[in-house]
N, C-alpha and C positions, 0 to 999 in steps of 0.2 A: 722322376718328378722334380722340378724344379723349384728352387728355395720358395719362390716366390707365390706359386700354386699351392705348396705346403702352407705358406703364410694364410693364402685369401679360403682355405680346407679346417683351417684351426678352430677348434671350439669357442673361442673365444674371440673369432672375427664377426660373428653374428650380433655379439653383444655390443662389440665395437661399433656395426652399423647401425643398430640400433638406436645408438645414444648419440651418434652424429647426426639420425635423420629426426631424432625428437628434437635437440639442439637448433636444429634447421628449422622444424617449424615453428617453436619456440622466438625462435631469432625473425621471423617474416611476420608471424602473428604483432608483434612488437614493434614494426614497421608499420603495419597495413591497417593494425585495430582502429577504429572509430575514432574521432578525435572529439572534442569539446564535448570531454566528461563533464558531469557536474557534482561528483561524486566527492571531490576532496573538501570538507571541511574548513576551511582560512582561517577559522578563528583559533586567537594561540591558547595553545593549552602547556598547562606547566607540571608541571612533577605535585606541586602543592595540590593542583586541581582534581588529578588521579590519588591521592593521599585522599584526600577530599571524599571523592567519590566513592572509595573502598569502604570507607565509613557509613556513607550514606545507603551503602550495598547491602553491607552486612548489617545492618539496622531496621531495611524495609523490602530487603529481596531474596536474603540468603535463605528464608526458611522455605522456599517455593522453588530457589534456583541452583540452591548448594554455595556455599563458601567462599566458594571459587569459580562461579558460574559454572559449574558444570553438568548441572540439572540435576533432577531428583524424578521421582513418582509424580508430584503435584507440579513440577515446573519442566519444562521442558531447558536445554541446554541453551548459554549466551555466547560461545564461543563462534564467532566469527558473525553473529548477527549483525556490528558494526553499529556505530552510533548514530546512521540514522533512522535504526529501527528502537533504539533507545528513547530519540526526540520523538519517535512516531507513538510508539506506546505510552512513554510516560507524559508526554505533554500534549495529548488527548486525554486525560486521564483513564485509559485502559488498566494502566498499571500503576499504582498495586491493585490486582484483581480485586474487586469490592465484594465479590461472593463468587462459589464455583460453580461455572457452567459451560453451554458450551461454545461460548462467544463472550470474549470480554467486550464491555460494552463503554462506548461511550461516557465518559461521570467528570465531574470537577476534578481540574487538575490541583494536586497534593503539594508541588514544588513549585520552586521562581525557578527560570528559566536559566539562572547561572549554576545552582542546584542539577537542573536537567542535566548542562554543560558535564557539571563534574561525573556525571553517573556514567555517561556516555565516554567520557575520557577516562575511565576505569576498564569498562566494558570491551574499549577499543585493544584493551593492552591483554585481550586476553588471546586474540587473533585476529587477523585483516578483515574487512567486511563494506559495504558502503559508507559512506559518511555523510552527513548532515550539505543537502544539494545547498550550490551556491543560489542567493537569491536573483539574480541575472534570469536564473530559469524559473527556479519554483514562484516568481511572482506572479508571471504570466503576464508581466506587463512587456509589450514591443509582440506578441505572440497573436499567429493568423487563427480568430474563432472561429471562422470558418473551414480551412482545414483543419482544428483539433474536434470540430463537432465530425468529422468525417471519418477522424480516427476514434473517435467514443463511442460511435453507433458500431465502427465495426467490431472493439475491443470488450466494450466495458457496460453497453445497454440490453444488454441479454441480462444479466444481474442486477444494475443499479438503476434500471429503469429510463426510457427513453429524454427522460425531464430530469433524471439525478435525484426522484424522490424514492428509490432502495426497492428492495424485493425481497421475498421469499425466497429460503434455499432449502435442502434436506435435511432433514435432522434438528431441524430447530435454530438449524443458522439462520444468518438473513445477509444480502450486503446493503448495506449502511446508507440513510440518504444523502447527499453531495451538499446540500445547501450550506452557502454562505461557509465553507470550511477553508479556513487557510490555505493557499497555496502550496508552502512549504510540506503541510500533510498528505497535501493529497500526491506531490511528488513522492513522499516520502514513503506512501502506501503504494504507489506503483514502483519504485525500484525495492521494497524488499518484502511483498505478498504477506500481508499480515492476514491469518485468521484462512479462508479458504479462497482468498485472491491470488493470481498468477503474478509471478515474477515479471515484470517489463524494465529488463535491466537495459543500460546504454547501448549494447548490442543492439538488441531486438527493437527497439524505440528508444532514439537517440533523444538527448536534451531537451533541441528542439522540438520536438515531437510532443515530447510533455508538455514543454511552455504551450504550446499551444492546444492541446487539452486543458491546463488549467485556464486558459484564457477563456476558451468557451464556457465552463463551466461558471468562471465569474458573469458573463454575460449572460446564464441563466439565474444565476441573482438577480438580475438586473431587472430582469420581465416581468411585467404585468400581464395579467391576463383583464382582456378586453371584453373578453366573450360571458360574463358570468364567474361564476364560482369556479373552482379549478376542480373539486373534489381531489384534491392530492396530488395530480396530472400522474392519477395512478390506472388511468387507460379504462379499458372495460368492466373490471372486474369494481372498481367505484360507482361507475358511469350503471352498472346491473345490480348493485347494492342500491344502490338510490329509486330505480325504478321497482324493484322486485317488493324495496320496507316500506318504501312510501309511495310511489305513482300507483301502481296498482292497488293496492291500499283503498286511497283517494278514490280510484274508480269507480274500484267495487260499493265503495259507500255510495258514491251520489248514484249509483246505479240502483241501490237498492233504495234509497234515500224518493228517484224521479219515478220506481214502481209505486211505492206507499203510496206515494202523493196525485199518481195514478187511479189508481184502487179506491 
């Protein structure tokens, strides 16, 4: 046998190959991934602002999230959430939870928004995660509504409803209705799946993609409805609440109302 066959036979050439061919794909991923993230945060944060934020952690988070963000029974873990699942829950006022259930819900926000800053620049240093989307995207301004309405019926209208007025889920959940909500949020609830929404990170639905979902969704702010009432633009099951409490109702009266008067 020859040195060489000896060398490429050695227990320990598998590991070697191993670690050259994850290196390799490692090294092409890094070339090839997706480009115009919106994931990086711009705004500067300072050593003071994480000082900052620890304080304001251990003040109004730690008895739900642990010390050190690393969850507890009543909180689940912060580590690697990333600060723009920080901006998405505490500046919706989801967090701090107002009561236990099973959906944090929507309530007035608690902090200013450089407060926010700081929680989320705490948060960050506990491990890598999304950041706070640049506004270029989550405004949805320069963004085609027409193809982000194409992308919302296929993604996101089984649950929030074909008009963004929310829906029923299992168990007592529900997803949320759309109107008139920030930009910045609502990217912020698509790249980090808050509550029982799916992750739609840069990969899978690039920046773009988003802008132009919130773009449509600001242009259903925009609508009037011409036809009457909307009843919620919550489809049939309003459109058969309204006939079943009251048209029929109504019927039945003057129907028994045009017998008597008969008789």
């Amino acid at each position: 046998m020859t040195s060489s066959a000896a060398r490429r036979r050695h227990p320990a050439a598998l590991f070697a190959l191993l670690f050259v061919g994850l290196l390799a794909v490692g090294s092409l991923y890094s070339v090839f991934m997706p480009s115009g993230s919106a994931q990086a945060d711009t705004r500067p944060v300072t050593s003071k602002d994480v000082e900052a934020g620890h304080k304001l952690f251990l003040a109004n988070c730690a008895t739900c999230h642990g010390q050190q963000g690393q969850g507890t029974p009543a909180g689940p873990s912060l580590v690697g959430v990333g600060a723009a699942s920080v901006d998405f829950q505490v500046g919706t006022g989801r967090m701090p939870l107002a009561a236990p259930g099973v959906q944090a819900k929507r309530n007035e926000v608690h902090y200013t928004d450089e407060q926010i800053k700081q929680m989320a620049a705490w948060v960050t240093t506990l491990g890598p995660g999304p950041g706070v989307p640049d506004e270029k995207y989550s405004s949805g301004v320069g963004g085609n509504p027409a193809r982000g309405g194409e992308i919302y019926r296929v993604n996101c209208a089984m649950c929030h409803n074909f008009a963004g007025s929310g829906g029923a889920l299992t168990r007592g959940k529900y997803a949320p209705p759309l109107k008139n909500i920030e930009g910045k949020h609502i990217y912020e609830a698509m790249l980090t799946g808050p509550q029982s929404m799916p992750v739609f990170n840069d990969t899978n639905l690039e920046p773009e993609a988003k802008r132009d979902v919130i773009a449509y969704l600001h242009e259903l702010d925009k609508n009037e409805n011409y036809g009457g009432h909307s009843l919620g633009n919550l489809g049939p099951v309003a459109d058969g609440f309204f006939f079943w409490g009251i048209g029929i109702p109504l019927m039945i009266a003057a129907a028994v109302w045009l017998g008597r008067k008969a008789a």
